[in-house]
C-alpha positions in Angstrom: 70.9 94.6 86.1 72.8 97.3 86.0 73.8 98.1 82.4 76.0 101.5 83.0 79.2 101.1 81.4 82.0 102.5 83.7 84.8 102.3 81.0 86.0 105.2 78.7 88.7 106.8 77.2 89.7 110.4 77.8 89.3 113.4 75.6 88.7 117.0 76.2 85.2 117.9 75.7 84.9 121.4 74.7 86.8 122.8 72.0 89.0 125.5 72.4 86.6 127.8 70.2 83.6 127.0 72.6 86.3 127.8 75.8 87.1 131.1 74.2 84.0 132.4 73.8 82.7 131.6 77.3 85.8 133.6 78.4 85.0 136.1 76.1 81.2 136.5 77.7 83.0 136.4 81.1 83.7 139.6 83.3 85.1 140.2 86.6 83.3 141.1 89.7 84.9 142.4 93.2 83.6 140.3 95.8 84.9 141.0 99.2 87.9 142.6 97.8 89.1 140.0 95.4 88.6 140.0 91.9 86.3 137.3 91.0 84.9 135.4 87.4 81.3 136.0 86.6 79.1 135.0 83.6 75.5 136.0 82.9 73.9 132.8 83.0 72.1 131.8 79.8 68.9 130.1 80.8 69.0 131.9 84.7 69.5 135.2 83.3 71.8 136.6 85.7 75.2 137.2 86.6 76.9 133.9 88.4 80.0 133.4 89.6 82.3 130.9 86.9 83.7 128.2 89.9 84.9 125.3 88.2 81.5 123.3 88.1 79.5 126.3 87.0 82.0 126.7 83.9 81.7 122.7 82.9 77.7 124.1 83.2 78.3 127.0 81.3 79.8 125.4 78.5 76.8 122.9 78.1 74.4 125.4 78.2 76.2 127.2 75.2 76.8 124.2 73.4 73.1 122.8 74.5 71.3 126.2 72.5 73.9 126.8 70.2 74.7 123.7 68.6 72.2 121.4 69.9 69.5 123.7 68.9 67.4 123.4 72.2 65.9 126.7 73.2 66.7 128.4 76.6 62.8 127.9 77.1 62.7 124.6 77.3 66.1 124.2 80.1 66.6 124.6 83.5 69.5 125.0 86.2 69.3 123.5 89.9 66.0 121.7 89.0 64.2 120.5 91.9 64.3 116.7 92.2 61.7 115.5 94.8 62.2 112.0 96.8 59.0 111.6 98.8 59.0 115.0 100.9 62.1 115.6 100.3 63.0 118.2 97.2 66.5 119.4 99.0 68.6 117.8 95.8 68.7 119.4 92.5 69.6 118.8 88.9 72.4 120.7 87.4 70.6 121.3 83.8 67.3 119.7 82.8 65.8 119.7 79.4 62.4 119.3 79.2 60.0 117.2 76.7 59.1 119.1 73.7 55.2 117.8 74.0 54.7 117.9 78.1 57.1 120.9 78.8 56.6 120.2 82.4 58.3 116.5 82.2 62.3 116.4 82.6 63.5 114.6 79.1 67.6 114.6 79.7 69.1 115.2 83.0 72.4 116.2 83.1 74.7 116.0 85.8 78.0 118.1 86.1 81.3 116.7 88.3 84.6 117.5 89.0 85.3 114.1 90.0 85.4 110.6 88.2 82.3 109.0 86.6 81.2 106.9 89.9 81.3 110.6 91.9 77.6 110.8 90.3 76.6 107.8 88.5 74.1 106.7 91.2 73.0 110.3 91.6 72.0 110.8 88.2 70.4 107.6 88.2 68.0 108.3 91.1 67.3 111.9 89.8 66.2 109.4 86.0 64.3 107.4 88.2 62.8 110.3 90.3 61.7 112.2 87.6 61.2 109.6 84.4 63.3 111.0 82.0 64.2 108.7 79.3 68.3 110.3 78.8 70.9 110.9 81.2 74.0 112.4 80.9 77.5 112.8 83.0 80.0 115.3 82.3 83.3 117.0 83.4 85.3 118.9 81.3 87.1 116.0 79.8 84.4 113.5 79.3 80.7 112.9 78.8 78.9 109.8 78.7 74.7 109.5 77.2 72.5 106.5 78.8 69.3 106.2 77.5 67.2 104.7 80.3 65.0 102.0 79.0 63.4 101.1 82.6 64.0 101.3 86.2 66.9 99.1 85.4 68.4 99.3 82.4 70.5 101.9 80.7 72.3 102.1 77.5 74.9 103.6 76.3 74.4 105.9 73.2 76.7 107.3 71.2 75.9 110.9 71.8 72.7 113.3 73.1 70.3 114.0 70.4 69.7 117.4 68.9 66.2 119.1 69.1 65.3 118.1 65.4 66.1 113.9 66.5 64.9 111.4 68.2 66.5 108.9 70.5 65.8 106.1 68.0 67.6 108.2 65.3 70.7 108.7 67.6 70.6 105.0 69.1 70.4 103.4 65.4 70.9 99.8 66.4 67.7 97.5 64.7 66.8 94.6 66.6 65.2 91.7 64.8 63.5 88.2 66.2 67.1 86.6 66.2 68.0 89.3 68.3 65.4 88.1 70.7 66.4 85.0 70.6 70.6 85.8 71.3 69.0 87.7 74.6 66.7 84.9 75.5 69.8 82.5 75.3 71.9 85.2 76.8 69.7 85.2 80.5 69.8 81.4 80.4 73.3 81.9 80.6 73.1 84.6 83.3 71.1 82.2 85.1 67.4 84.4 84.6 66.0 81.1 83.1 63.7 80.9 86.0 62.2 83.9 84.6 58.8 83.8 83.1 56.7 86.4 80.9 53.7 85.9 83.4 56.0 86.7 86.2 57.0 90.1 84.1 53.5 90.8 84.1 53.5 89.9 87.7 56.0 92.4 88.3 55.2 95.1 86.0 51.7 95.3 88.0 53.1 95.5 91.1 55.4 98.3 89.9 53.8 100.3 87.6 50.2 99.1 86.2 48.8 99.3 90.2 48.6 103.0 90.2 48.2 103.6 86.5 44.4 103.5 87.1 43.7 101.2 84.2 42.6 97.9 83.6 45.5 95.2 83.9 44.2 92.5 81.6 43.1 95.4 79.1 46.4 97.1 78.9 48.7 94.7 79.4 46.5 92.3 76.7 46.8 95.3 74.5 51.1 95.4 74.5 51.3 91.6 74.2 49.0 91.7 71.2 50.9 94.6 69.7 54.3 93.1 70.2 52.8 89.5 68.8 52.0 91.6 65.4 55.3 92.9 65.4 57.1 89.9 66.0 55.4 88.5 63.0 55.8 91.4 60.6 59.9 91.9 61.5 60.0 87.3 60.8 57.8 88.0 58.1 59.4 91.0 56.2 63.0 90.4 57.7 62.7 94.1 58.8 63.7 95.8 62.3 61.1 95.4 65.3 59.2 98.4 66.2 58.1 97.8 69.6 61.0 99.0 71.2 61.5 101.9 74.0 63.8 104.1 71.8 61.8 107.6 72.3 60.3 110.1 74.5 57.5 108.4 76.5 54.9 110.8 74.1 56.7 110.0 71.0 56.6 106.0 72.1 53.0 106.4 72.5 52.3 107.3 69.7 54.5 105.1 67.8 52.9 102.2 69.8 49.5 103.5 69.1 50.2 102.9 65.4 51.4 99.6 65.9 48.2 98.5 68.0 45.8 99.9 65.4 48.3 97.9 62.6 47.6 94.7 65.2 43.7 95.7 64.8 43.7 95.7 61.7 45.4 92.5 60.5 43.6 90.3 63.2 40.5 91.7 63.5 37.5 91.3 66.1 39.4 90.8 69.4 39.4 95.0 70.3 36.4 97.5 68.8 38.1 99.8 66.0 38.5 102.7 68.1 39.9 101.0 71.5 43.2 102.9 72.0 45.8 101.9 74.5 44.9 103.4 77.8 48.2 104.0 79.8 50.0 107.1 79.8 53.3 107.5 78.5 55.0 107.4 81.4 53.5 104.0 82.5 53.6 102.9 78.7 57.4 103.9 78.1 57.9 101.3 81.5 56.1 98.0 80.1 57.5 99.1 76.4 61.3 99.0 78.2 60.6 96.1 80.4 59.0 94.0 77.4 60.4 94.7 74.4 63.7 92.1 74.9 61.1 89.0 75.3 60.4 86.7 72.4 56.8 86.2 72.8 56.6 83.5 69.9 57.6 79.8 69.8 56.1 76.8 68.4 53.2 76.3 70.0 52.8 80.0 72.0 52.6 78.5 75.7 55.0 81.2 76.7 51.8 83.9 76.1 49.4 81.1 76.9 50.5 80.6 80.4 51.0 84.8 81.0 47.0 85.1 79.3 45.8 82.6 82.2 47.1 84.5 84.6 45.5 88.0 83.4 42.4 86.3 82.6 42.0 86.1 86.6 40.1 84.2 89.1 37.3 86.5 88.7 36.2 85.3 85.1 37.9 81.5 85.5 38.8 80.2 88.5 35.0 80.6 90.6 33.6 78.6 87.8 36.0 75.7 88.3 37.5 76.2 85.0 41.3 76.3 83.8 43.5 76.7 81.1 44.7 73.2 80.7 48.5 72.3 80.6 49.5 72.2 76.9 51.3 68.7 78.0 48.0 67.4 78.8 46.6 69.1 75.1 49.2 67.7 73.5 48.7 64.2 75.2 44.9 64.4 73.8 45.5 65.1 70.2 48.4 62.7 69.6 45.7 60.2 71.2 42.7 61.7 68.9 44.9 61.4 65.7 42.9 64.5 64.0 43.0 64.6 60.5 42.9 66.9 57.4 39.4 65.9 56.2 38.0 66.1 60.3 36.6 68.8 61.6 37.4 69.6 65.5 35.3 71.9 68.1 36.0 72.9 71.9 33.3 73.3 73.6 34.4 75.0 76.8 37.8 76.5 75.3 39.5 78.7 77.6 42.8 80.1 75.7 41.3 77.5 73.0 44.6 75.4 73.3 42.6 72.1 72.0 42.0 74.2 68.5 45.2 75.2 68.0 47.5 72.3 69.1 45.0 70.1 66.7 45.8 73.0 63.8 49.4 72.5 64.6 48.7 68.5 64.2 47.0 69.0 60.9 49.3 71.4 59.8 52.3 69.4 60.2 50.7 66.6 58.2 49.9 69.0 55.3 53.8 70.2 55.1 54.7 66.8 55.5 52.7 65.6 52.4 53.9 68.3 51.2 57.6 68.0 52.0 57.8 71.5 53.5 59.8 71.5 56.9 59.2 73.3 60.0 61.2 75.6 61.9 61.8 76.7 65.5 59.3 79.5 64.3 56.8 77.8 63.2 54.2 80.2 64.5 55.5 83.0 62.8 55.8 81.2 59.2 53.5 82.4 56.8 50.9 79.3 56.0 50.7 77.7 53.0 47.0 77.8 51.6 45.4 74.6 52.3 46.9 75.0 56.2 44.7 78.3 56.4 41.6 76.3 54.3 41.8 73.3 57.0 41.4 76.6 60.0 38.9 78.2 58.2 36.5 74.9 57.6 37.8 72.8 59.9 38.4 74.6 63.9 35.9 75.4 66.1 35.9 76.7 69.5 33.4 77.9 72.0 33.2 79.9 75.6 31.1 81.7 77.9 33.5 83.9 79.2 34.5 87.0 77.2 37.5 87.6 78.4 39.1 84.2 77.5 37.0 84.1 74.3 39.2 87.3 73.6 42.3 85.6 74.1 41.5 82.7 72.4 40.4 84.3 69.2 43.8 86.4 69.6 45.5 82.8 69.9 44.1 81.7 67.0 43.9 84.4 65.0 48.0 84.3 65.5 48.4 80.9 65.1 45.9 80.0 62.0 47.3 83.3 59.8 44.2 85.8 60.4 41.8 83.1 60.6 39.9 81.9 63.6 36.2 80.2 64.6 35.9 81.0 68.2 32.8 82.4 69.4 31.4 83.8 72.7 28.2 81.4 73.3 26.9 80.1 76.2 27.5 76.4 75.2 25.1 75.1 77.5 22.1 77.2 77.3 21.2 76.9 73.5 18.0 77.8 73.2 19.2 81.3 73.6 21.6 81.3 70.9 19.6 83.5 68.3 18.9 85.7 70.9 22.4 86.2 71.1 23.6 86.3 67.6 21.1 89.0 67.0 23.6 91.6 68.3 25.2 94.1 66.2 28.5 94.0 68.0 28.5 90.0 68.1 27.9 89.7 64.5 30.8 92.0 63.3 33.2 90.2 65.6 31.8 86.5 64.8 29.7 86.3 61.9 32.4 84.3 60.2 32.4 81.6 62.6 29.0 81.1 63.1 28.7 80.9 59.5 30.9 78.0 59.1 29.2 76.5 63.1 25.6 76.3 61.7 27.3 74.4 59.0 28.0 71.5 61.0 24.2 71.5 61.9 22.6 68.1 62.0 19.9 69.6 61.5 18.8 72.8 59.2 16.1 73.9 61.4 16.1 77.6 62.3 16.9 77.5 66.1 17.5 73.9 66.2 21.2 73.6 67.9 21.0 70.9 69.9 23.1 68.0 67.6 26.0 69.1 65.1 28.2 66.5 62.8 32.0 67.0 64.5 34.5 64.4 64.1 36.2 65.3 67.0 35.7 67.4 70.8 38.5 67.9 72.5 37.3 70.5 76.0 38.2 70.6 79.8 34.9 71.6 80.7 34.4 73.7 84.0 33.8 71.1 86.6 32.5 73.4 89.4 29.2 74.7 90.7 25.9 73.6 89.7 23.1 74.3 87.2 20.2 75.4 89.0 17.9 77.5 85.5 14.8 74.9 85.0 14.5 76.3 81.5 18.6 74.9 80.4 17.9 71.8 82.5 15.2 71.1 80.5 16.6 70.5 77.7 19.0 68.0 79.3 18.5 64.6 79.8 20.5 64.6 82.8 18.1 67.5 84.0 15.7 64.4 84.4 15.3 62.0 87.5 14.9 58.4 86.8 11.2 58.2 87.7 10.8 61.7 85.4 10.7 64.8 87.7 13.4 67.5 87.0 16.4 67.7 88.6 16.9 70.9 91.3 20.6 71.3 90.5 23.2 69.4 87.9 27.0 69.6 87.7 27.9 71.5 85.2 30.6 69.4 83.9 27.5 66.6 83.8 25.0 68.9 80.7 28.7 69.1 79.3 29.1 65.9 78.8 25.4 65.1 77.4 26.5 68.3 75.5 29.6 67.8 73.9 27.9 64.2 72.7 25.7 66.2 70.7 28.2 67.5 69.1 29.4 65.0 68.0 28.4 62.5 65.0 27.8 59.3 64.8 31.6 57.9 65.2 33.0 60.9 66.4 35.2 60.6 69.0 35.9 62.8 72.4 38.7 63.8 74.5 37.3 65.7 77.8 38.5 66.0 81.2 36.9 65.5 84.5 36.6 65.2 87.6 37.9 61.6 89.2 35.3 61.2 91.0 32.8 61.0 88.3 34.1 57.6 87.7 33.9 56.3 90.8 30.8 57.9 92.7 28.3 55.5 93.3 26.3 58.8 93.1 27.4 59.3 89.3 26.5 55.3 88.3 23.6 56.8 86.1 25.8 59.0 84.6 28.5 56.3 83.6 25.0 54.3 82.0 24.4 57.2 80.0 27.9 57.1 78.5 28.5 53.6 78.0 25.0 53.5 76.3 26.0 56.2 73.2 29.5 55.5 73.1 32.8 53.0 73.5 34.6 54.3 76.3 38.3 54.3 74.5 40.9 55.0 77.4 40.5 56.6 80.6 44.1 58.3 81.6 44.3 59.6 85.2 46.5 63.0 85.4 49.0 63.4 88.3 47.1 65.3 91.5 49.0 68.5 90.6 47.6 69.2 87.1 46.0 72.4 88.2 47.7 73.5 90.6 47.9 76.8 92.1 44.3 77.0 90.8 42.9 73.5 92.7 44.4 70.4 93.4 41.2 68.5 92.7 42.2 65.3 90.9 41.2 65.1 87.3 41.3 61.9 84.6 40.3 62.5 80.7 38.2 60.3 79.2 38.0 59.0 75.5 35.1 57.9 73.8 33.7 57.2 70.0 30.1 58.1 69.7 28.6 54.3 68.6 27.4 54.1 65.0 26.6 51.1 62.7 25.9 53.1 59.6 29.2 54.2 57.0 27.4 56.8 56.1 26.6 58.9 58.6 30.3 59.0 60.3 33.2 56.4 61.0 32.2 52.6 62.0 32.2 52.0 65.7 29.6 49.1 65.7 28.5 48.5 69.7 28.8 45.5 71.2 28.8 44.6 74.8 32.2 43.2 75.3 35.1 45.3 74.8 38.6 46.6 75.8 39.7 50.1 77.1 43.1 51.1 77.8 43.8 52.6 81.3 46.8 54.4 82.5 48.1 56.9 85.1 50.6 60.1 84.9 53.3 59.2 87.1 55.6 61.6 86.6 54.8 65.6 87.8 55.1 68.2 86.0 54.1 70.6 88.3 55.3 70.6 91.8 52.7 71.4 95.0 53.3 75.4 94.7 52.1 74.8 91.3 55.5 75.5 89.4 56.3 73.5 86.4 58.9 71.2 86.6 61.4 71.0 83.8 64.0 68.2 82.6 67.5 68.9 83.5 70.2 66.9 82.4 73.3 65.9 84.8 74.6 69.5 85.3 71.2 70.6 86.6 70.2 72.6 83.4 67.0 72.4 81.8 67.0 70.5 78.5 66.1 72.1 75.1 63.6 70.7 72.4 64.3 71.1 68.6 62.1 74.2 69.1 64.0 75.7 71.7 61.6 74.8 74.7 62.3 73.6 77.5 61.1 70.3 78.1 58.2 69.7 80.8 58.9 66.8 82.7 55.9 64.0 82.5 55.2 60.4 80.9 51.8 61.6 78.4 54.2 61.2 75.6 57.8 60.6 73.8 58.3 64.7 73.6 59.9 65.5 70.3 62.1 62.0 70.8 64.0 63.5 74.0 61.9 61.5 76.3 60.5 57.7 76.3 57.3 57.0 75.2 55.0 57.9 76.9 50.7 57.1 77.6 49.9 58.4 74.1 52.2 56.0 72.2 51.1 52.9 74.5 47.4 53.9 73.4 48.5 54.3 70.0 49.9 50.8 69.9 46.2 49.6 71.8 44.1 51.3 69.4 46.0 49.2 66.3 45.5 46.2 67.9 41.3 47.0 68.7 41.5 47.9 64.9 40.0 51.7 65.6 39.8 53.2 62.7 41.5 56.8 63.6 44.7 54.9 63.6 44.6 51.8 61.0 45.4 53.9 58.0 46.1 57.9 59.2 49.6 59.3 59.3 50.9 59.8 63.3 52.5 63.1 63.8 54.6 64.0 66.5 53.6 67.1 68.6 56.4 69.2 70.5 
């Protein structure tokens, strides 16, 4: 949209000292027999004759050097503005950037006319050329736009002189509430169909494509940055900083300093010296096309869903494995009841939305003992003590993939206040893991949380990682492809064929269920989805033995056919178990017995639509209904969201689990999840 404001009041620009002393430079020239006004030109250096445009110039120029400070050096007149092979139209005065002298930093554009005679004009000379200030002028009026990106100017109060910047002339702080009045205010413009990971979607198409960088880098890189400042203006109560309010070199910099800031404060998701690779022209774009979104809310599914998409097919989706809908996380951990005292892993984590939906869980059980109340912001709220103890002890995650391992760790890095246990392992293969955790680099980023993983060791042998004492795994496993390596099948009991021969090839989502059992102890319980069919294969009998002989099979909840869509519209359930154990104290009671109940149920309601859109709750009018945190509200039946909605799967199993005298539920405080 088109912010240039076409309004103004009338004044007469140049003073009458400034007039005379043009007139006084000025000298008469015959030309053709008339006498005729010249002026030796400032910055041209010759004579020129003083027509009425040319004396509008001719004052600037004065006033530009004289008052303004800006040396004759670093202007010029009739500056050559190119459109594809075309460099016929020209500038009137253009004043270049004091670092890259060769890059136009205010355009300005002399008329006789009204303002709308060269709005448009100067506008496509801004876009043409990249320069960040734009000015219109007759000899009554002038009127200062800073141009934030393709789209957007601003009105400023006046030009800057050489000693300021535009952020000392513009002068207007923004703070997170600020971010929040403009996220209401495109609602109301009817942008709600907006989403950050269709910014992204349009910033690469735009800009990032020829910035010759790496997308998920870069971009990964500004979201970070503006995350850390997000938290420090909530934090402090002082103005945001990652704002386009500069010349593209001086926003570089300033950006710079606010990335290596980020580093610093949530530390081991980029090296120490990894700078930010785009150039300040490309920069100054995402900066301007950014800076107005409010990448925080209570449980950070706005950057969750914008990270899946940057992660990429190339590193997820050939290895059958997705982020999974924070509806469907949030179904699982109201159903798992985690509490204080429990430690939780993921196994195959992705963006590691198990971990921190089950911190958010705990957490609002500590504040609620503790009679501290939450706010829309809960993300950004500095964490009392024993919420930060519960992350540090407590949350585990795990991936293969580096990329999403990065993002995770920057996920929960954010939401558990600088502390985070995910690690970049190969979950299934082991055997390998001190091989791995030999690395220089990989202990300096995760040292920490493998600390704190061989802790959960059944057993203390060196090497010896094959069973670990979790009360709880919560993981969407990848469910495509096969395991083919004879040395990891080995190690599997599902590796082995009934009559004892190893297996050629085994699902991959079949070690990680053998897996994620060892992970857990005696009485722990598991959330994991799968694929349907692996409950109804007459192929996958064996495997339904193998559960059913370590563990009660709790609930089995089948998700609607669209769960994953655009990614694959295979149909997925999640199944619930609690590992069998007879002994208090090893783990929880779940005593086995061959005769039991399990609750089954079925997502009716989508929440995503065939072209793999979410689809939101709208009341009468057709607009989309609001949470207590500000969210809208996904439309499906897992649970009562934030009491807006009925109750859902989650409270039905809730009410089954009190009745089969589970454990998890008899006595532990229920806490509602938004």
């Amino acid at each position: 949209m088109n912010k240039i404001t076409t309004e103004f009041s009338e004044f007469v620009l140049f003073s009458e000292q400034e007039q005379a002393a043009l007139d006084a430079r000025s000298f008469e020239k015959d030309v053709r027999g008339n006498s005729t006004n010249f002026v030796s030109c400032l910055v041209r250096k010759k004579d020129v004759q003083l027509k009425p445009e040319e004396r509008t110039r001719q004052l600037w120029l004065a006033r530009l050097i004289g008052d303004y400070g800006y040396p004759a050096s670093r202007i010029q007149v009739e500056y050559p503005i190119t459109f594809g092979r075309d460099s016929s139209k020209r500038a009137d005065i253009v004043i270049f950037d004091a670092d890259r002298p060769t890059v136009p930093y205010i355009i300005i554009e002399v008329k006789q006319g009204k303002l709308k005679d060269g709005k448009e004009q100067l506008r496509s000379y801004t876009h043409a050329t990249g320069a960040p200030l734009a000015v219109w002028s007759n000899d009554v009026v002038a009127k200062v736009w800073h141009r934030k990106n393709p789209n957007y100017f601003v009105d400023i109060h006046h030009m800057p002189r050489v000693d300021q910047t535009i952020e000392e002339i513009v002068n207007q702080p923004w703070y997170v509430q600020d971010l929040v009045d403009k996220e209401n205010e495109r609602e109301r413009e009817g942008t709600k169909s907006i989403s950050l990971r269709e910014l992204i979607v349009d910033m690469e198409d735009e800009v990032l494509a020829n910035a010759g960088v790496d997308v998920f880098e870069e971009v990964f890189k500004l979201i970070f940055t503006k995350l850390h400042d997000e938290m420090k203006s909530h934090r402090n109560k002082t103005p945001l900083r990652f704002r386009n309010t500069n010349t593209a070199s001086q926003l570089k910099e300033k950006i710079q300093g606010l990335f290596d800031e980020a580093k610093e404060s949530w530390q081991g998701v980029f090296l120490e010296d990894e700078r930010i690779r785009l150039s300040p022209d490309h920069l100054q774009v995402c900066v301007g096309s950014l800076e107005e979104w409010k990448l925080f809310n209570s449980n950070l599914d706005v950057i969750d869903d914008a990270f899946e998409y940057l992660v990429g097919k190339s590193s997820k989706g050939e290895k059958g494995q997705y982020f999974t809908p924070r509806w469907v996380i949030d179904m699982c951990v109201k159903m798992m009841n985690p509490q204080e005292h429990e430690t939780v892993v993921d196994t195959a984590c992705g963006s590691a939305g198990f971990t921190v939906h089950t911190m958010f869980h705990v957490w609002r059980q500590i504040y609620a003992d503790m009679g501290i109340p939450e706010n829309h912001l809960f993300t950004m709220e500095q964490k009392e003590p024993r919420a930060i103890d519960y992350v540090r002890k407590n949350a585990f995650a795990i991936d293969f993939d580096e990329k999403s391992v990065r993002v995770a760790r920057c996920l929960n890095l954010i939401a558990g206040d600088g502390e985070t246990n995910v690690l970049h392992l190969n979950t299934l293969d082991w055997k390998k893991w001190d091989e791995t955790v030999k690395d220089e680099d990989w202990q300096n980023a995760y040292f920490n949380g493998w600390k704190g993983l061989r802790k959960q060791q059944a057993s203390k042998k060196k090497g010896e990682y094959r069973d670990f004492n979790f009360d709880i795994v919560m993981a969407n496993p990848p469910f495509a492809g096969d395991i083919k390596q004879s040395d990891m099948l080995a190690l599997y009991n599902m590796g082995e064929k009934k009559n004892g021969k190893m297996e050629r090839a085994v699902g991959r989502d079949l070690l990680f269920i053998e897996r994620n059992l060892d992970f857990l102890k005696p009485g722990g319980r598991m959330a994991v989805v799968l694929p349907q069919s692996r409950f109804n294969n007459k192929s996958d009998q064996r495997v339904r033995e193998y559960i059913m002989e370590r563990c009660r099979i709790l609930s089995v909840v089948g998700l609607h056919p669209n769960t994953f869509k655009p990614h694959t519209g295979t149909k997925t359930s999640v199944l619930f178990l609690q590992k069998w154990n007879h002994d208090a104290s090893k783990g929880p009671l779940c005593p086995k017995v061959d005769d039991y109940n399990i609750f089954f149920a079925t997502q009716q309601v989508e929440s995503v639509n065939n072209s793999g859109q979410k689809v939101y709750l709208t009341d009468d009018g057709g607009g989309r209904i609001r949470d207590s945190h500000g969210h809208f509200i996904v439309a499906h039946d897992l649970f009562n969201h934030d009491g807006q909605t009925q109750d859902g799967v989650a409270e039905a199993f809730q009410e089954f689990a009190r009745q089969e005298n589970l454990g998890f539920f008899l006595n532990a405080p229920l806490t509602a999840t938004a």
